[in-house]
C-alpha positions in Angstrom: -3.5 31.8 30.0 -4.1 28.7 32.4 -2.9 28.5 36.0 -3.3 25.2 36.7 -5.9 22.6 36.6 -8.1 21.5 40.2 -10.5 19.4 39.8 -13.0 19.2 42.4 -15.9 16.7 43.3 -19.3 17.9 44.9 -22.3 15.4 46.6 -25.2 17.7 46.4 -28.7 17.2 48.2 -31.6 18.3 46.3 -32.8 21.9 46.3 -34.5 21.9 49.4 -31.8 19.8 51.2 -33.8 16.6 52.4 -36.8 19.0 53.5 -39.1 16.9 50.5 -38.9 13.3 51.0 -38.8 10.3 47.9 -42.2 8.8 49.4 -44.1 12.5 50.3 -47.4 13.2 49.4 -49.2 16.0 48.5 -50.9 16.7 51.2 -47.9 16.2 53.3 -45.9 18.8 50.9 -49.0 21.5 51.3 -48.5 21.2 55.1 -44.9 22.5 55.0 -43.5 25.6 56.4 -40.9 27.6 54.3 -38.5 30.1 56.4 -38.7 33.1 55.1 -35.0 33.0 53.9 -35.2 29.9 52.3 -31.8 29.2 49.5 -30.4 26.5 48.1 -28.7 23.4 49.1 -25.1 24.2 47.5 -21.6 22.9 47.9 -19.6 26.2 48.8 -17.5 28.7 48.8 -14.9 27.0 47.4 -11.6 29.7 47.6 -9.6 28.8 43.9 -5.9 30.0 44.8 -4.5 32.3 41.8 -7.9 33.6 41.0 -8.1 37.8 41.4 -10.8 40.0 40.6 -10.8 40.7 37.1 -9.9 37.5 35.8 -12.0 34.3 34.6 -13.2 31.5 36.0 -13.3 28.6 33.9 -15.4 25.5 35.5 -15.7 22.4 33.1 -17.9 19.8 34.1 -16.7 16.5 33.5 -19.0 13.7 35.7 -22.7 14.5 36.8 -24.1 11.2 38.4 -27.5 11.4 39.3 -29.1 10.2 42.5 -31.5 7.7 43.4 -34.9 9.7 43.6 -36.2 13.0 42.1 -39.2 15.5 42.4 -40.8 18.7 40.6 -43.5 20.6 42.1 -46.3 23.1 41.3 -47.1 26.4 43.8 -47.3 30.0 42.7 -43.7 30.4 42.0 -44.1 29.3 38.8 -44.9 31.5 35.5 -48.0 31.1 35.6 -48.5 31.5 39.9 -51.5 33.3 39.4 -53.3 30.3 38.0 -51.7 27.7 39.7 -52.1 28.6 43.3 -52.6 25.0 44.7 -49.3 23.1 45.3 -48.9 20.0 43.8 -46.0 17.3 44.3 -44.8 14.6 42.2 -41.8 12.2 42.9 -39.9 10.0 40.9 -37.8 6.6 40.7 -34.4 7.6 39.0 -30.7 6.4 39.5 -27.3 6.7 38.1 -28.0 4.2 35.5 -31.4 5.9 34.5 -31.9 7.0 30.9 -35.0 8.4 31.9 -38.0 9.7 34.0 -41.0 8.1 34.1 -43.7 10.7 34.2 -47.0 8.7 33.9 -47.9 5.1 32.0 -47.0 7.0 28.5 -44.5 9.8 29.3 -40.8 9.2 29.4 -38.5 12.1 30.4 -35.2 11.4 28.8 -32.7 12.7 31.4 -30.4 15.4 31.1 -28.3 16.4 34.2 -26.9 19.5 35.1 -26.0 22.1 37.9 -28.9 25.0 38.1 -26.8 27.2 40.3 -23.1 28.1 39.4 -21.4 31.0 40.7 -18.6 33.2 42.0 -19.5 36.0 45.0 -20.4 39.1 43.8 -18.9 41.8 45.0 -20.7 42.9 48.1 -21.2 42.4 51.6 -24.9 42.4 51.4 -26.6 39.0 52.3 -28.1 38.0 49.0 -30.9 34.9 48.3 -29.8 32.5 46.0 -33.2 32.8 43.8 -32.5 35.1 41.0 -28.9 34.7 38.9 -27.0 37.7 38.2 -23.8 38.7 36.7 -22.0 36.3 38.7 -24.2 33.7 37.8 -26.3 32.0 40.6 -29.7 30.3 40.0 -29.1 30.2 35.7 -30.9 27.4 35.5 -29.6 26.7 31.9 -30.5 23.3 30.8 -27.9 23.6 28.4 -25.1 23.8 30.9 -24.5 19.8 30.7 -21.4 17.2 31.4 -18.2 18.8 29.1 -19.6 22.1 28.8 -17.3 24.5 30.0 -18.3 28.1 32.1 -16.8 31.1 32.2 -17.2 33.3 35.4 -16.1 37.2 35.7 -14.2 37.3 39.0 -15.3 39.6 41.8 -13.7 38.8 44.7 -10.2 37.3 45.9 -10.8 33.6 45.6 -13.5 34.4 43.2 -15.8 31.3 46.1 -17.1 29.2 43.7 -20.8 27.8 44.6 -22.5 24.7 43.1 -25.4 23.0 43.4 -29.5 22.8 42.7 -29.0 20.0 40.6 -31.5 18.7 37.6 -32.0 15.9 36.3 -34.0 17.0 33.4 -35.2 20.6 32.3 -37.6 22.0 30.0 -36.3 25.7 28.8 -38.2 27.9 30.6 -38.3 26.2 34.0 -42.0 27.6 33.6 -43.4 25.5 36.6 -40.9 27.2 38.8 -38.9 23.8 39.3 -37.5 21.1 37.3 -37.1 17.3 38.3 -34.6 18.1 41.6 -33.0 15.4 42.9 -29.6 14.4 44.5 -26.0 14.3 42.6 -22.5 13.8 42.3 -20.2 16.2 40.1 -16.6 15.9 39.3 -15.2 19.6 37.9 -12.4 21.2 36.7 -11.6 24.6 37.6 -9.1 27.2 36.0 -8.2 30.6 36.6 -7.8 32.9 33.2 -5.3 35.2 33.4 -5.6 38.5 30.8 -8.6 36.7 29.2 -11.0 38.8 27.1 -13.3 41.1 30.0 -16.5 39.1 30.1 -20.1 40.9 32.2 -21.8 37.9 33.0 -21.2 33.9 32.6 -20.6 32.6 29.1 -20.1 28.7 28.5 -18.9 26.6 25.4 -19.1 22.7 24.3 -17.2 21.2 21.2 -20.7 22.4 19.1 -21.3 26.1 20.0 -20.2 28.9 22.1 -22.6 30.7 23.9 -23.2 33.9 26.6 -25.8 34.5 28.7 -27.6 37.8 29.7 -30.3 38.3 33.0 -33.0 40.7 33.7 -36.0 41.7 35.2 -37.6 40.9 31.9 -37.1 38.7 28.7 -36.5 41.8 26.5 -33.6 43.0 28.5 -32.4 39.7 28.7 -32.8 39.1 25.2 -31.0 42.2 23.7 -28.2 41.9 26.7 -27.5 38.7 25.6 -27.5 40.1 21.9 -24.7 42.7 22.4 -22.6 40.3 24.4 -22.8 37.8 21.8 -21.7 40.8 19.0 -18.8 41.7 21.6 -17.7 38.1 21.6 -17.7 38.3 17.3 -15.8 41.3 17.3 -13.2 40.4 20.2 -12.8 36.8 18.7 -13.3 36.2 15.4 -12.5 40.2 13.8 -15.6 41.2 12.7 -16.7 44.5 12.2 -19.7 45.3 14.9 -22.5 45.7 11.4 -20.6 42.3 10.5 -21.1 40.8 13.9 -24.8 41.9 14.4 -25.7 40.6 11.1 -24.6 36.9 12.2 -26.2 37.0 15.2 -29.4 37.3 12.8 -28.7 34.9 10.4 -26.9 32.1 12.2 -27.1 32.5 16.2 -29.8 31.7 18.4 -31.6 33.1 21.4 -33.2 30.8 24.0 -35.0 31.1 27.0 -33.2 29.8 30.1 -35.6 30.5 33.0 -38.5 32.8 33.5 -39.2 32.1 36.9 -36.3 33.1 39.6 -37.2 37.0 39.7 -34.5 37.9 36.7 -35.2 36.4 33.9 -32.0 34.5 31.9 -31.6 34.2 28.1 -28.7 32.6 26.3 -27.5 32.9 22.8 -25.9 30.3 21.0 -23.9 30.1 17.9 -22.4 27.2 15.9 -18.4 26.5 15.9 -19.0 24.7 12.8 -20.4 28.2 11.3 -17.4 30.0 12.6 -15.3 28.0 11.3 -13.6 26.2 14.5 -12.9 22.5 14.2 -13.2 20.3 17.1 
């Protein structure tokens, strides 16, 4: 059931709100100091009248415009920290009209916007870093989670305080670096409160092509089978398959990917075809 449609329009800085510049160096970016509670630059809480714990969340993304300038990094948050140890900066020339990043004389990255944090407030009156996602989503950094994709979000809390922000322009799955190319945007959204909906444990998200859930942990094989059994759930709940039935598609016609591996929980999604089950557009 839908209670009403807001939509919603957010200007987001880049990650580390203005604290890299478009012309820094390197040597300029290994000189700075991070506070030891360093977040995210997000637009948020945003309290969504109607919206009780226990219901859903749904957040569609309809515009993602993306600023003028961009930047990835490498330090030893990244997968592979313990061999890349020495930061490294590199900037970039984009735009709203960009269709890609230039990377070096040869390298295009085509562009491919999206939020990297989405969320509702957990439960809890603990102060909590925006690094790692969790069951109310956070830092997913899903690069699948694109303009007309719609999330779902389990509410926790009255309001359910909608966050956004840590905007991409592109992504590789993985995020294996520890960053992808962060840089400035606008985003027009649509939110709607689900009323009775189908009891979801962590954020799932659909497009006109698939339907998919998503599953954390503290390591990819957690991840990986959470993700699994949500997916199974879904089958069951929606489309009346037997759980055997259900796990059996999941094999044969659904597919796991790797999110992120670097923001202290690890997130997998799995997708699955409308077109297999049978859902028109």
């Amino acid at each position: 059931m839908l209670d009403g449609r807001r939509y919603l329009s957010s200007r987001q800085e880049e990650a580390t709100d203005k604290a890299i510049s478009p012309d820094m160096t390197t040597d300029a970016y290994r000189k700075l100091e991070w506070p030891e509670d360093w977040g995210h630059a997000l637009t948020g809480p945003v309290y969504i009248e109607g919206a009780e714990p226990g219901d859903i969340l749904a957040v569609t993304l309809h515009e993602i415009e993306i600023g003028d300038w961009g930047w990835t990094d490498v330090s030893n948050f990244g997968f592979l920290g313990d061999e890349f140890n020495d930061p490294y900066l590199k900037t970039y020339e984009l735009g709203k009209d960009k269709r890609y990043a230039r990377f070096s004389d040869k390298i295009l990255i085509p562009l491919r916007p999206f939020p990297g944090v989405m969320g509702v407030a957990p439960n809890t009156d603990e102060m909590l870093s925006t690094i790692p996602p969790r069951a109310n989503g956070g830092n997913m950094d899903d690069p699948n989670i694109v303009k007309g994709t719609t999330v779902y979000f389990p509410v926790f809390v009255q309001g359910a305080l909608f966050s956004i922000g840590d905007t991409h322009a592109a992504q590789g799955h993985g995020e294996v670096g520890g960053t992808a190319i962060e840089a400035p945007m606008r985003i027009v959204y649509e939110v709607n409160v689900l009323k009775g909906a189908r009891r979801i444990e962590e954020p799932q998200y659909e497009t006109d092509e698939y339907y998919a859930v998503t599953a954390f942990g503290t390591t990819l094989d957690e991840a990986a089978k959470k993700a699994t059994r949500y997916m199974i759930d879904y089958l069951v709940s929606e489309h009346s398959l037997t759980e055997h039935e259900a796990y059996m598609l999941c094999s044969v016609a659904a597919d796991l990917k790797i999110a992120e591996v670097v923001d202290v929980n690890m997130l997998v999604s799995m997708h699955i075809s409308k077109k297999t089950l049978g859902i028109s557009k």
